[in-house]
C-alpha positions in Angstrom: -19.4 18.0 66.1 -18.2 17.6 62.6 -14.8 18.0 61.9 -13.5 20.0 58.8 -11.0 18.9 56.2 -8.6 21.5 57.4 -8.6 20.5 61.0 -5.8 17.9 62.6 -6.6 14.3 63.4 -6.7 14.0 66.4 -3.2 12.3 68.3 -1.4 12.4 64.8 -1.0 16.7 63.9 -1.4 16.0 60.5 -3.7 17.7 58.1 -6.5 16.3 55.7 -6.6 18.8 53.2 -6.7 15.9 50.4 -3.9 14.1 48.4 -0.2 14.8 48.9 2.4 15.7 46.3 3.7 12.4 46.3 0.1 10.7 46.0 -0.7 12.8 43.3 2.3 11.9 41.5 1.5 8.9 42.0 -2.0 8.8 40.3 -0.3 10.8 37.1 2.2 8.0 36.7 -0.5 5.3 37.0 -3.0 7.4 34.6 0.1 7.7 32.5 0.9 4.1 32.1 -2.6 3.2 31.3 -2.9 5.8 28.6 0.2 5.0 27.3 -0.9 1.2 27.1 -4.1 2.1 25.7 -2.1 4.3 22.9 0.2 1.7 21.4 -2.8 -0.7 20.3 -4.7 2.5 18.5 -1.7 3.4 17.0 -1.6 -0.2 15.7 -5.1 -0.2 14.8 -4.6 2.5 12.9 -1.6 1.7 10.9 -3.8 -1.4 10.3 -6.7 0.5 8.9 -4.5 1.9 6.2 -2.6 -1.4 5.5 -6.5 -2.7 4.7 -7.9 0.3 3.0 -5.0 0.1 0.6 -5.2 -3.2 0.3 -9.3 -2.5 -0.7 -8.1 0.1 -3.1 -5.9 -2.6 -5.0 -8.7 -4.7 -5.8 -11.3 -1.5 -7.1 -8.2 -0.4 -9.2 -7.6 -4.2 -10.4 -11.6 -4.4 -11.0 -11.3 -1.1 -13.0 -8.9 -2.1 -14.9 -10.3 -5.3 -16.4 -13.7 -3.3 -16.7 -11.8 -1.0 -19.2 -10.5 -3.9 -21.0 -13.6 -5.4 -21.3 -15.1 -2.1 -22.8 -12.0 -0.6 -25.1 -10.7 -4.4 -26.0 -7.5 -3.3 -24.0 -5.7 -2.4 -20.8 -5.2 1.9 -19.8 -2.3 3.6 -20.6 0.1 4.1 -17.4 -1.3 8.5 -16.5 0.4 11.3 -17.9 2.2 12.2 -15.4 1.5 12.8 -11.6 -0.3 16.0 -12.2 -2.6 14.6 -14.7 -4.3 11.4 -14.3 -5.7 10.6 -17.7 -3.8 7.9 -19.5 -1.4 8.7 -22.1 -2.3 9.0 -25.9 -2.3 6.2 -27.9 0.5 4.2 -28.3 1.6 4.4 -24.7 4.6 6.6 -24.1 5.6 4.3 -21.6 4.5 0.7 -19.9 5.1 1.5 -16.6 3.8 5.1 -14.6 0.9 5.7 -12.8 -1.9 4.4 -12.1 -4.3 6.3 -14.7 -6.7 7.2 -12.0 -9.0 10.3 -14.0 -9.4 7.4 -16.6 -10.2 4.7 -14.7 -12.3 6.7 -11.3 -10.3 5.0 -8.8 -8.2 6.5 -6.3 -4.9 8.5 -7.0 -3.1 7.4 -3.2 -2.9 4.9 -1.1 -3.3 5.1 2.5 0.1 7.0 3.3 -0.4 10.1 0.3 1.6 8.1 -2.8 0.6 7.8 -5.9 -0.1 4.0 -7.1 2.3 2.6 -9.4 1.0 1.0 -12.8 3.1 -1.2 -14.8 1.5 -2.9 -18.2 2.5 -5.4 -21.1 2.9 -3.1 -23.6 0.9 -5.8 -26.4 -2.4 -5.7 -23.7 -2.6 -1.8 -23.9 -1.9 -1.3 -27.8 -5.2 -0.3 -29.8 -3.7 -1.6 -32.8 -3.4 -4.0 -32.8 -5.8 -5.2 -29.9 -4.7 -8.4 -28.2 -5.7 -11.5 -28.8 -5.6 -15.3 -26.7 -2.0 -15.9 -28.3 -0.6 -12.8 -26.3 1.5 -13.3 -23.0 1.9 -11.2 -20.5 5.5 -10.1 -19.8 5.6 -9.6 -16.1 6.2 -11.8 -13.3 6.0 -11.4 -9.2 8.0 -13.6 -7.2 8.1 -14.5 -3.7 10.3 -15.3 -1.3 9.9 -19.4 0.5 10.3 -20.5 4.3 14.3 -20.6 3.2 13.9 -16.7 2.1 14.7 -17.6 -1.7 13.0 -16.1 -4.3 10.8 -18.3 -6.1 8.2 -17.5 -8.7 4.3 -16.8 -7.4 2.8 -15.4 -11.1 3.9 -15.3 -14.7 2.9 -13.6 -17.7 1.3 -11.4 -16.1 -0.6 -8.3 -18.1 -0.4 -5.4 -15.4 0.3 -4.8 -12.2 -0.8 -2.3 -9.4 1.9 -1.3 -6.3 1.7 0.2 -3.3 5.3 1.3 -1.7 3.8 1.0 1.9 4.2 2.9 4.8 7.6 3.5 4.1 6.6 5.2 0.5 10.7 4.1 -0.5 10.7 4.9 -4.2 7.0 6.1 -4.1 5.8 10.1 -5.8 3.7 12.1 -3.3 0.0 13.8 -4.9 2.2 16.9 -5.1 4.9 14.8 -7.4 7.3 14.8 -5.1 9.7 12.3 -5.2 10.2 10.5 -2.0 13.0 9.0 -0.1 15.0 6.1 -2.5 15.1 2.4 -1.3 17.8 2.2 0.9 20.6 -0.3 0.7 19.8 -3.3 2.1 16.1 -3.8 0.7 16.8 -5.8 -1.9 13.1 -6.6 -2.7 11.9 -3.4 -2.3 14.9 -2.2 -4.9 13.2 -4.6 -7.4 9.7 -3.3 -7.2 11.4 0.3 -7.6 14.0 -0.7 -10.4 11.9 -0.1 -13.3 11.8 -3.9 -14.8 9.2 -6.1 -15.1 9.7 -8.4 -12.1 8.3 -7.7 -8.6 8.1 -9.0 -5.4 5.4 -9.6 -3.1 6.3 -10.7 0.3 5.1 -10.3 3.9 5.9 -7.8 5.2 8.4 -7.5 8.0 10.2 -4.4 9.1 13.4 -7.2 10.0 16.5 -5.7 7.9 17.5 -9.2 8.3 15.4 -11.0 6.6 16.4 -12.3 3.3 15.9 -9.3 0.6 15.5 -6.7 3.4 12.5 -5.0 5.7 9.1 -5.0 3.3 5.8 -3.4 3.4 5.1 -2.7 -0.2 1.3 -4.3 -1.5 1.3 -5.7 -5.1 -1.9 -6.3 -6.8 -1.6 -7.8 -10.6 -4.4 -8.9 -13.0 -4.3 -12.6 -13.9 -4.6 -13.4 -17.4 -7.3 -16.0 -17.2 -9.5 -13.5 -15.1 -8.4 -11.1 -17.7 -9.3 -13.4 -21.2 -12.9 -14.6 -19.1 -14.1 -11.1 -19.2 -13.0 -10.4 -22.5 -14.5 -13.1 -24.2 -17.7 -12.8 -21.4 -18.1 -9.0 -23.0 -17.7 -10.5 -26.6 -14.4 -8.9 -27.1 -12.3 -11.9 -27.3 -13.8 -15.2 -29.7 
């Protein structure tokens, strides 16, 4: 005779109606664990993803950019303002802005909503005069050694594309909101926000720490003999 799942084992009066509450809690807590493993390395992956696809949207922007220069015999104007992404009229209002992104078809954000940030040598976007082989670029990115000082890692440079990172400290949002200002501390990340013409370019680390603060800001720059090759390639330069 078969015995049903509601009747007693025999000698032991218990029931076998299935799992107990303390098995089933059991199984939760396991299936818990394992989907809380399996959540940590997606979360990574995808913090990852958008560390990459900015990092792929540097070098279209960078590629625009020179492809400009090789057509107009300059660099873009930084954008008109975060609502408008044409460049400015000539001569630039400013050097440093937006990235121009109606002007040049590349995108407006990086991965994390913010618009890039453009910064040019004010002689490489002037119309006129265009520039020639005797101009320098005025800005430089530095870096920081295995001794955390900050040593120089490119010079006279002609324009430069930034990312604020994850963090967005210092960054506009598409909707031209202002977001959070660097706080004290990132030293490094204060530069690239400051307004001048130096930057840093570091890897990044969320350490407070470490010499010029946590980091996750990705810098992109034009070099000038990339720059002059395709000028002179396009017959815009002798």
């Amino acid at each position: 005779m078969r015995v049903n799942a509601t009747q007693c084992n025999k000698g032991t009066g218990k029931t076998a109606s299935g799992f107990t509450l303390v098995e089933m809690a059991i199984v939760l807590l396991i299936l818990g664990l394992l989907l809380g493993g399996m959540l940590v390395p997606l979360s990574n992956q995808v913090a990852q993803r958008r560390v990459s696809d900015t990092q792929a949207a540097l070098r279209t922007i960078r590629e625009a950019l020179t492809g400009f220069a090789a057509t107009h015999g300059r660099l873009p104007c930084p954008a008109i303002s975060a609502a408008n992404g044409a460049e400015q009229p000539q001569p630039c209002a400013s050097r440093r802005g937006f990235i121009p992104w109606v002007t040049l078809g590349v995108p407006e954000t990086d991965a994390w909503g913010h618009i890039y940030l453009y910064s040019v040598t004010p002689a490489f976007a002037s119309s006129s005069p265009p520039f020639t082989l005797a101009d320098s670029g005025d800005i430089t990115v530095n870096t920081r050694n295995s001794s955390g000082a900050l040593v120089a890692e490119a010079a006279t440079i002609p324009a430069l594309v930034l990312s604020f990172g994850p963090d967005g400290y210092g960054a506009t949002s598409r909707q031209g909101v202002a977001q959070p200002a660097v706080p004290p501390g990132n030293s490094d990340e204060a530069t690239n926000a400051g307004g001048g013409t130096t930057f840093v370019d570091r890897v990044a680390t969320a350490n407070t720490a470490a010499p010029g603060g946590s980091f996750d800001d990705l810098v992109d720059w034009i070099s000038p003999n990339v720059l002059f090759s395709r000028m002179i390639a396009a017959g815009r330069l002798p």
